[in-house]
C-alpha positions as CSV (number, residue, x, y, z in Angstrom):
1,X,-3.9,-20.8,-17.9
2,X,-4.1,-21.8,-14.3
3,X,-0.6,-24.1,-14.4
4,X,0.7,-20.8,-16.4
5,X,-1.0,-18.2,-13.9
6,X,0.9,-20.7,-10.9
7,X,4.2,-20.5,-12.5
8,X,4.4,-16.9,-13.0
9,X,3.1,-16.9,-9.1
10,X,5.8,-18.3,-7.9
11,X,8.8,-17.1,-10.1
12,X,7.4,-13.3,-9.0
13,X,7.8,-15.0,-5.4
14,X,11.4,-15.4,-6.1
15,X,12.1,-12.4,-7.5
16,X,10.8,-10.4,-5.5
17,X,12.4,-11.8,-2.5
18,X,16.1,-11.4,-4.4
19,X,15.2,-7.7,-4.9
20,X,14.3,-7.5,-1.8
21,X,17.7,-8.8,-0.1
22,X,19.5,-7.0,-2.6
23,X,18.1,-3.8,-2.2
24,X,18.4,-4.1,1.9
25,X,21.8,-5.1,1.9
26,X,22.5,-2.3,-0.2
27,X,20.6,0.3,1.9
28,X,21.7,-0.6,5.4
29,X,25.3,-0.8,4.0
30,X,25.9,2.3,2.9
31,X,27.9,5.1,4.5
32,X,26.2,6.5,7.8
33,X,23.1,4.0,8.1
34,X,19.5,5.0,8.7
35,X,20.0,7.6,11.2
36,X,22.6,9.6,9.9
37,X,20.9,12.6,9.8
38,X,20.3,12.6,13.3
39,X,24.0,13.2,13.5
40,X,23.7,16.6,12.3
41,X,21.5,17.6,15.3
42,X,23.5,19.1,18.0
43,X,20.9,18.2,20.5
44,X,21.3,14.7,19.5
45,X,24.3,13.2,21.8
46,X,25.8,9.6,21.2
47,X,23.3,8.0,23.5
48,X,20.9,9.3,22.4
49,X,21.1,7.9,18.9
50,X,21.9,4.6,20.3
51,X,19.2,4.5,22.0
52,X,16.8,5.8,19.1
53,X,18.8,2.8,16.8
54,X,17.4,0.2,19.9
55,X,14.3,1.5,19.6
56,X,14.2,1.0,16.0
57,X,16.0,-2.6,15.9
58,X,18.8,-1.1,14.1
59,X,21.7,-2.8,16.2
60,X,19.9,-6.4,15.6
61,X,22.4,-8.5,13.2
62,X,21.1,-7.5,9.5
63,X,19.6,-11.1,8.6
64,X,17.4,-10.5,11.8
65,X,16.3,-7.0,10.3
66,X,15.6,-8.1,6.7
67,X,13.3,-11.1,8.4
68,X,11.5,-9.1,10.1
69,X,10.8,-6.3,8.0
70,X,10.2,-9.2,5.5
71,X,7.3,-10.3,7.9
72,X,6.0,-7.5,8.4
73,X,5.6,-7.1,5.1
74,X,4.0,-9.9,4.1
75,X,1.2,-9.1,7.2
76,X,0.6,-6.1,5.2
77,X,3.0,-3.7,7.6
78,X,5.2,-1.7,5.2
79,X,6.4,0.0,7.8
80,X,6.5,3.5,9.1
81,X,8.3,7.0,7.5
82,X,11.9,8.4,9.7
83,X,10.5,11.4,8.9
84,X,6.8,11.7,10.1
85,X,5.9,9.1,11.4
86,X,3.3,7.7,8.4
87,X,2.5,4.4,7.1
88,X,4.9,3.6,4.1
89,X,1.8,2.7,2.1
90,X,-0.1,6.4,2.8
91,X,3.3,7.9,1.8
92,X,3.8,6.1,-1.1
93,X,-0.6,6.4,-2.0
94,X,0.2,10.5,-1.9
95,X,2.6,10.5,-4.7
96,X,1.2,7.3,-7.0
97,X,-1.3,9.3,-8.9
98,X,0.8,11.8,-10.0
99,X,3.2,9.4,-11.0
100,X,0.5,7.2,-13.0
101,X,-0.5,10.6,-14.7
102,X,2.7,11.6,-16.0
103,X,3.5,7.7,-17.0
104,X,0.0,6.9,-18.4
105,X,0.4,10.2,-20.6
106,X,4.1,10.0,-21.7
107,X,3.4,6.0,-22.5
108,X,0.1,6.8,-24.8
109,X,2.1,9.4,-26.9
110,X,4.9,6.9,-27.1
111,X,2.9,4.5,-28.5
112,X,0.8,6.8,-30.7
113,X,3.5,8.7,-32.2
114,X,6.2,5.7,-32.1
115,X,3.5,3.9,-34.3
116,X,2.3,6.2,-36.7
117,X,6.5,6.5,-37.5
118,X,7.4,3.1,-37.8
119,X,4.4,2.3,-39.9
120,X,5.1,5.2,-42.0
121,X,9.1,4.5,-42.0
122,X,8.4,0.7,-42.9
123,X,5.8,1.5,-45.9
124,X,8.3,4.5,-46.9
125,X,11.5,2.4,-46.9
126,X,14.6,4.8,-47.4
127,X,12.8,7.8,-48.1
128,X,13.7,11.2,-46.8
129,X,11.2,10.4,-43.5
130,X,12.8,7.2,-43.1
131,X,16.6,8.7,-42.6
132,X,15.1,11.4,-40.6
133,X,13.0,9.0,-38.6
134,X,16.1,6.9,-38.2
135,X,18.3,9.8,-37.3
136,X,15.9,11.2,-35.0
137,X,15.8,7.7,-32.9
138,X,19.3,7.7,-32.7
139,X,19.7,11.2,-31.4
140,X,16.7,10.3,-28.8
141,X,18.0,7.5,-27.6
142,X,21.8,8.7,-27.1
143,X,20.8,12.2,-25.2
144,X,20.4,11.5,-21.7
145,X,16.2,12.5,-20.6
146,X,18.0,15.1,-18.2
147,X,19.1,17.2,-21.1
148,X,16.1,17.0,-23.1
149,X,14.2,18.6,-19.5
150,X,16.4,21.5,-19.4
151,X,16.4,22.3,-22.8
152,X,12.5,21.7,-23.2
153,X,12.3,24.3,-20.0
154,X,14.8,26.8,-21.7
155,X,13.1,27.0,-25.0
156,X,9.2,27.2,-24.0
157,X,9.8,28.2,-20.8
158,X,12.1,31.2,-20.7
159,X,12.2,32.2,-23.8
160,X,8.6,31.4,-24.9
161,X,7.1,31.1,-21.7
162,X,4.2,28.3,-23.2
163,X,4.5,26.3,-20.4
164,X,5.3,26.3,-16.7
165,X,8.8,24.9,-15.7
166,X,7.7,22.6,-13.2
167,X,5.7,21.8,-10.3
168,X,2.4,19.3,-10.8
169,X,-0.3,22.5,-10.5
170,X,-0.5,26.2,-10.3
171,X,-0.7,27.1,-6.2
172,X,-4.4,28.6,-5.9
173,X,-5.8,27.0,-9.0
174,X,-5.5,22.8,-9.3
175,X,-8.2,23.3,-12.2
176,X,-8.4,20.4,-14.9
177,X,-6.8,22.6,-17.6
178,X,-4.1,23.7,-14.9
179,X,-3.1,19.8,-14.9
180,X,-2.9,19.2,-18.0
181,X,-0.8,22.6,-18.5
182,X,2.0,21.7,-15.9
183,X,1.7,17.8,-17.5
184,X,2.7,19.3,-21.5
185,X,6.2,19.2,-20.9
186,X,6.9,16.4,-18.4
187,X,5.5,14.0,-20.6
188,X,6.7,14.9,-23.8
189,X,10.0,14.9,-22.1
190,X,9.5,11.5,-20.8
191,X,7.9,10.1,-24.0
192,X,10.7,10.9,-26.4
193,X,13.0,8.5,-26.1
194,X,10.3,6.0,-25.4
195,X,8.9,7.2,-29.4
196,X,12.6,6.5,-30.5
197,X,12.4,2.9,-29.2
198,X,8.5,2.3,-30.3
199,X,9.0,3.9,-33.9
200,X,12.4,1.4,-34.5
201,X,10.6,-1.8,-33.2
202,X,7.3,-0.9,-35.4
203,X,9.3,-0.4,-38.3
204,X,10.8,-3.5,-37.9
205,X,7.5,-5.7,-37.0
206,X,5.9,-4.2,-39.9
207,X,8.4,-4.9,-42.2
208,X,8.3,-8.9,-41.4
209,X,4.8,-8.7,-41.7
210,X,5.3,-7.3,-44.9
211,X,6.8,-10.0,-46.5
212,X,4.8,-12.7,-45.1
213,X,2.3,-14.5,-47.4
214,X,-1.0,-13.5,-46.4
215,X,0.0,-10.1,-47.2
216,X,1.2,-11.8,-50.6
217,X,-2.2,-13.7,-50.9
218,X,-3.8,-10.4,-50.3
219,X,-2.1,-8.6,-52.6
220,X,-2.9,-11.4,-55.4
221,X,-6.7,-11.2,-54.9
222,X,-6.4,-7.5,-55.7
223,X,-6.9,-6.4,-52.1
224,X,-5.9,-2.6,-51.5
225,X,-2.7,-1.8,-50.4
226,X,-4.6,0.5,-47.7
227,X,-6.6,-2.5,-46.7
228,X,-3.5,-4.8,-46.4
229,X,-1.7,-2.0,-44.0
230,X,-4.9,-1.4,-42.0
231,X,-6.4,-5.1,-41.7
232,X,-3.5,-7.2,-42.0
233,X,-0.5,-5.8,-41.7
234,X,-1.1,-3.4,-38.3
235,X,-2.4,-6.0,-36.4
236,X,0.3,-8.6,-36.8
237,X,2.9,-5.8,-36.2
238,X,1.5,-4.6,-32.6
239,X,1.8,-8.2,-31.5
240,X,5.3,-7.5,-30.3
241,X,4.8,-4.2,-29.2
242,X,2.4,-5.7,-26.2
243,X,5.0,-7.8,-25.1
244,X,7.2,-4.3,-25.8
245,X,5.0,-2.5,-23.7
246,X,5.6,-5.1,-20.2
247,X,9.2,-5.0,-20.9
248,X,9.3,-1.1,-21.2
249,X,7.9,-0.4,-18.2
250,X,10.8,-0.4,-16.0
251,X,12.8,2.0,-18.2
252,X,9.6,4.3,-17.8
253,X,9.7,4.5,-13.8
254,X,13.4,5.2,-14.4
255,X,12.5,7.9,-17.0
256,X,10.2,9.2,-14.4
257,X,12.4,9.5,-11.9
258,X,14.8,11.7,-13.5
259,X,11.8,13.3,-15.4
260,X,10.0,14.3,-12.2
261,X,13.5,15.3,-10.5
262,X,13.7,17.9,-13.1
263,X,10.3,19.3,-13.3
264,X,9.5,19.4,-9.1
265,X,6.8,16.5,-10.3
266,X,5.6,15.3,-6.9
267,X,5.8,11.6,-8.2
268,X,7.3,8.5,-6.9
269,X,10.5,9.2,-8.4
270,X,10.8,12.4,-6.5
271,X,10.0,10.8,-3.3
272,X,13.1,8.4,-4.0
273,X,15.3,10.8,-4.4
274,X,14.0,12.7,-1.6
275,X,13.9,9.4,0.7
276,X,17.4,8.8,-0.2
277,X,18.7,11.6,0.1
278,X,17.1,11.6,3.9
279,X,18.1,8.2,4.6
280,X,14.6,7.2,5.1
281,X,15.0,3.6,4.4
282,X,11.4,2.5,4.8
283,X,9.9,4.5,2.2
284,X,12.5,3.5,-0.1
285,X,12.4,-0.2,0.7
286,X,9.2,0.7,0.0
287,X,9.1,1.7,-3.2
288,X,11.5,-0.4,-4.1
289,X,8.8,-3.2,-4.0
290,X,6.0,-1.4,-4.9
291,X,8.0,-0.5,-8.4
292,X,9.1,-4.4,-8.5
293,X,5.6,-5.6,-8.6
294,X,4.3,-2.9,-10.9
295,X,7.2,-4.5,-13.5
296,X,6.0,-8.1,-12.6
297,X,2.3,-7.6,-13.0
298,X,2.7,-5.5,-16.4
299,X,4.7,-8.2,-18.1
300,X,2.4,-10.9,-16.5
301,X,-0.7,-8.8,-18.1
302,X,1.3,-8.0,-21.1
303,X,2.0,-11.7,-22.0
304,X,-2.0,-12.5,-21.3
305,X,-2.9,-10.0,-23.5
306,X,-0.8,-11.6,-26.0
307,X,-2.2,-14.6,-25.5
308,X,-5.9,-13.3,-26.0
309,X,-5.5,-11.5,-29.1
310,X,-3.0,-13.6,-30.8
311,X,-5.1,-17.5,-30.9
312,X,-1.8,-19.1,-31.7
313,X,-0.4,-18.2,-28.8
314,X,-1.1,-21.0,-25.5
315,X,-0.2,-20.4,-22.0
316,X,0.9,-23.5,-19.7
């Protein structure tokens, strides 16, 4: 575990860095740079902005930038917001529980629903649910998560008016069962293509556990076919779907991202945009990282799971 542990360490080093460098290139290459909204101020003359871009190191060479933005990161300075002035990390620490909420939520019904599908698709092979099931997947996964927000708001928001269209709480209220009003929609939104890609991956896992010969032994000593689903079959299926879960976890910040654009969620994903959009590079270098490790630790936790609840399994 501790060679395994040391590996992973330093091949999250590398990465890391690489999406760093690529993602700062990127930035402080496109059109209009870092202070191109100080442009649009008509108190702001030429000199002025060159003097604002000395004070900020922006005419430095870029290679002398990224090293010592690099730095500072590592010392634990993230750097500071264009916009107000606050640390990257207290920006970033106001929007990271909503996001969490709306992700935790959309990722538990993706796995709950997604499950109970597959299971049912794999011990209902070519039924009526199975072609549905399969159909369904298919239409999830090919409908961008945009379209699936404005409809959802559309249909139980103006025209059945179940839910709220958007925002993360009712202003004057921010009660519990507010919450989890606003959160309905959002994360079903986010969760449905998410059920589409658990549902086809359990009914494939359960499938090969199917056919293996335990469940075969099982079946010989008269065991239950209930049983065999339940004890056996279940357990050996969601194996995969940990290791699933790790590699998911990207497309879910993406999902979020639009998802939250759509419903005024005050998430991460809004505040990229909303960075962007600004040209606040700091906060979106920012996130930029802090969304890189979250995808590094969750496969690095995913694959130790594994590793703990499957005995055959041995890190080094």
């Amino acid at each position: 575990m501790p060679r395994f542990l040391l590996n992973r360490f330093s091949q999250s080093i590398v990465l890391l860095v690489i999406v760093s460098i690529i993602g700062f290139t990127v930035l402080n290459l496109m059109p209009g740079g870092p202070l191109a909204q100080f442009g649009l101020d008509p108190g702001m003359t030429q000199k002025d902005i060159e003097r604002l871009s000395e004070q900020l190191g922006l005419n430095r060479p870029l290679w002398i930038q990224y090293l010592d933005w690099a730095w500072r990161l590592i010392q634990g300075d993230w750097g500071h917001s264009y916009r107000d002035g606050s640390s990257v990390l207290t920006v970033i620490g106001r929007h990271l529980l909503a996001t969490l909420l709306l992700m935790g939520t959309s990722t538990a019904l993706a796995i709950a629903i997604g499950s109970w599908i597959g299971i049912r698709g794999a011990t209902h092979r070519y039924s009526l649910f199975d072609y549905c099931a399969t159909v369904g997947a298919m239409v999830a996964l090919s409908v961008p998560t945009f379209w699936f927000g404005l409809i959802g708001i559309y249909i139980f928001t103006l025209k059945l008016g179940w839910v709220p269209a958007g925002n993360m709480y009712a202003i004057g209220d921010g009660s519990v069962l507010d919450y989890l009003h606003h959160l309905i929609l959002p994360s079903l939104v986010l969760s449905l293509v998410h059920v589409a890609i658990w549902s086809r991956y359990m009914r494939t896992a359960t499938l090969d556990a199917l056919t293996q010969d335990f469940v075969k032994t099982a079946r010989a000593k008269g065991v239950s076919e209930r049983r065999i689903l339940l004890k056996h079959v279940v357990g050996n299926a969601l194996l995969p779907m940990i290791t699933l879960a790790g590699v998911q976890l990207p497309s879910l910040l993406t999902g979020a991202l639009v998802t939250e654009t759509v419903f005024t969620w005050p998430g991460m994903g809004r505040l990229f945009l909303d960075s962007l959009g600004y040209s606040d590079y700091p906060v979106v270098m920012g996130l930029l990282i802090f969304s890189a490790i979250l995808v590094v630790l969750g496969n690095l936790i995913a694959d130790i799971v594994v590793a703990v609840v499957d005995p055959r399994i041995r890190l080094s």
